[in-house]
C-alpha positions as CSV (number, residue, x, y, z in Angstrom):
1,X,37.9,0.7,18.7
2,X,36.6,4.1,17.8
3,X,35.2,2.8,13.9
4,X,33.8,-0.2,15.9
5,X,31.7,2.2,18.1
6,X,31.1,4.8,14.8
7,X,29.9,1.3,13.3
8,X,27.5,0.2,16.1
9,X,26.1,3.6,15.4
10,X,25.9,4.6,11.8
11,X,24.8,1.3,10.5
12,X,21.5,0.5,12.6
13,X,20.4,4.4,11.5
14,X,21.3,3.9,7.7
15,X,19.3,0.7,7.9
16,X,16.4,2.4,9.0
17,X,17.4,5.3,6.7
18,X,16.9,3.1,4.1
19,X,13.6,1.5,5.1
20,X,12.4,4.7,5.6
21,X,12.9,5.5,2.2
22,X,11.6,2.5,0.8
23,X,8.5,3.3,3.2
24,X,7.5,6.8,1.7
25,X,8.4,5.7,-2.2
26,X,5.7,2.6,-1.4
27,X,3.4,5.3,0.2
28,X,3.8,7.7,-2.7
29,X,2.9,4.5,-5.4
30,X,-0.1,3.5,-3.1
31,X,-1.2,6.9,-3.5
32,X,-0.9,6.9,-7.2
33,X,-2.5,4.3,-7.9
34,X,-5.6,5.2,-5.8
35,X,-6.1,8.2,-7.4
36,X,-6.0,6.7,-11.0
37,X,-8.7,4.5,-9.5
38,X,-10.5,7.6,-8.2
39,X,-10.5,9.4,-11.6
40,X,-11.1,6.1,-13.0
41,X,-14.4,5.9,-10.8
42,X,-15.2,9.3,-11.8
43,X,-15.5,9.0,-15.2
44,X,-16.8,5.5,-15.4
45,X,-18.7,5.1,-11.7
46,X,-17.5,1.2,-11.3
47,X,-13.9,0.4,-11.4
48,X,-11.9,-1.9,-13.7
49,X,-12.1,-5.5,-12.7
50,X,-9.0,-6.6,-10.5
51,X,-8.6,-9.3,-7.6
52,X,-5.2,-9.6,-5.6
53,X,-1.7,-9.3,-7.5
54,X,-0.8,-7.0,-9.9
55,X,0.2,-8.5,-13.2
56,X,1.9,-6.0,-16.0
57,X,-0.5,-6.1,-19.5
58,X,-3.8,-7.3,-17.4
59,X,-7.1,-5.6,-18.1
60,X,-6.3,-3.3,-15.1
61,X,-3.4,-2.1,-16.4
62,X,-4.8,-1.1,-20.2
63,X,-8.1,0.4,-18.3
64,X,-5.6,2.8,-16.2
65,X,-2.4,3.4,-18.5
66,X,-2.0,6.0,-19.8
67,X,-5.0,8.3,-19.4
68,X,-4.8,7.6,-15.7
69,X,-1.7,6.8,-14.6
70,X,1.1,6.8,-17.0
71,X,2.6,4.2,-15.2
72,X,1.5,1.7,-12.7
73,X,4.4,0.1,-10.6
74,X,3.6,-3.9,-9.9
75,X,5.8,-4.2,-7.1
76,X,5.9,-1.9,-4.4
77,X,9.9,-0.8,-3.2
78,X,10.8,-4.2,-1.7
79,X,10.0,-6.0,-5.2
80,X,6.7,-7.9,-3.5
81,X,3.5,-7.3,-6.0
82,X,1.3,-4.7,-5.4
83,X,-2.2,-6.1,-4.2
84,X,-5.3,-4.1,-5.6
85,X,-9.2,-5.1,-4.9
86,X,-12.0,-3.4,-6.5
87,X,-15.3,-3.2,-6.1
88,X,-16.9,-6.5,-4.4
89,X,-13.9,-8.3,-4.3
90,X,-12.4,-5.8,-1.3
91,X,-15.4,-7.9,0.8
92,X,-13.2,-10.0,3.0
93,X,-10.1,-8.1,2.6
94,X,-8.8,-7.4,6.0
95,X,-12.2,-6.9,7.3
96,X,-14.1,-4.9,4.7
97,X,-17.6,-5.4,4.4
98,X,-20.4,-3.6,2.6
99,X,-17.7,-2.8,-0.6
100,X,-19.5,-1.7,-3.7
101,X,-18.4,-1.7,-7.5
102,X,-16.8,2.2,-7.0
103,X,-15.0,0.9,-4.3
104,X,-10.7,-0.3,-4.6
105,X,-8.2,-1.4,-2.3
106,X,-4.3,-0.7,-2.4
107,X,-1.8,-2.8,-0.5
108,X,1.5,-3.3,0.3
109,X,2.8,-6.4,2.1
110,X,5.4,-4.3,3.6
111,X,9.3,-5.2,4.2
112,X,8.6,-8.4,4.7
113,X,6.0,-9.7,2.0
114,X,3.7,-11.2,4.6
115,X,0.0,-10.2,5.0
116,X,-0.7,-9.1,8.4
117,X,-3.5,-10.5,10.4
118,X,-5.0,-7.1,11.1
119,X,-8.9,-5.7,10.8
120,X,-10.1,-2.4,9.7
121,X,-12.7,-0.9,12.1
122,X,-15.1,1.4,10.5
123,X,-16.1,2.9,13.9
124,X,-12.5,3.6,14.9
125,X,-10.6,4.0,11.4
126,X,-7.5,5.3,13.1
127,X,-7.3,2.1,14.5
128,X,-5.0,1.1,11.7
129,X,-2.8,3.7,12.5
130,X,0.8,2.9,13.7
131,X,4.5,4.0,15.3
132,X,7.5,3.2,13.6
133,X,9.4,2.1,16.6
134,X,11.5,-0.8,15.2
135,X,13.1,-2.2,12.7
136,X,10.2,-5.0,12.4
137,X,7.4,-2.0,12.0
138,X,8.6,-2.1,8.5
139,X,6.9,-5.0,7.8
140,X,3.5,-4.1,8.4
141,X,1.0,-4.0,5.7
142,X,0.4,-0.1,4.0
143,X,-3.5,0.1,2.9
144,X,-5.4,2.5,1.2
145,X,-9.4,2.7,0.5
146,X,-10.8,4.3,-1.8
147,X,-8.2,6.8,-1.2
148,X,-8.5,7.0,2.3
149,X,-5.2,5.2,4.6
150,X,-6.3,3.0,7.1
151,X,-3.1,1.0,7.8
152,X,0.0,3.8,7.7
153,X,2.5,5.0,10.0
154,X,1.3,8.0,12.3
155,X,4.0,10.1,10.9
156,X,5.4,9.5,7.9
């Protein structure tokens, strides 16, 4: 009875344990990557050509590795593909608008490898900001622009 109880306990928190770690390694990749992309800009004032997935051996990844970034992970830390935007084709992603060719997008699908439905809201960019609370929080999308997080957990 007692290891059933010690179960009941210790398993939901090294579940979450896990995630958590999964979380910040994603977090730390995003982060990466978005300053390549800023030294990238600086040096060059437009940034290399890339639309949605990550593919290893693309023009992206010769443009960035390895002045910039010695290595650029493809998939974040639950094996889905890294998505990247830059320059006009972040217009339409989760509610940009106005994107210019020094601008770039970094996302993760989160836990669950689904886009989320949500809207960045240049008037409130906090907006995007969220509690970890449950297990399901996990699967919420992480977003970076142009270095800046607009979709991350409050505390991380």
């Amino acid at each position: 009875m007692l290891l059933g109880i010690v179960s009941a306990v210790m398993i939901p928190s090294l579940l979450m344990a896990r995630e958590k770690a999964k979380l910040k390694g994603t977090m730390k990749d995003i982060s990466q990557i978005s300053t390549a992309l800023a030294d990238y800009v600086t040096d060059n004032a437009v940034t290399p050509a890339q639309n949605g997935s990550l593919e290893s051996g693309s023009a992206f990844f010769e443009a960035l590795t390895p002045f910039y970034i010695k290595v650029i992970p493809p998939q974040d830390q639950w094996n889905h593909y890294y998505l990247v935007y830059c320059g006009e084709a972040c217009n339409g992603q989760y509610g940009i608008t106005g994107a210019q060719e020094d601008d770039y997008l970094v996302v993760s699908l989160g836990k669950d490898g689904i886009r989320e439905n949500w809207q960045y809201d240049p008037n409130n960019p906090e907006s995007g900001l969220f509690i970890l609370n449950r297990q399901k929080d996990y699967s919420r999308d992480l977003i970076m622009y142009n270095s800046s997080w607009i979709r991350v957990p409050r505390t991380h």
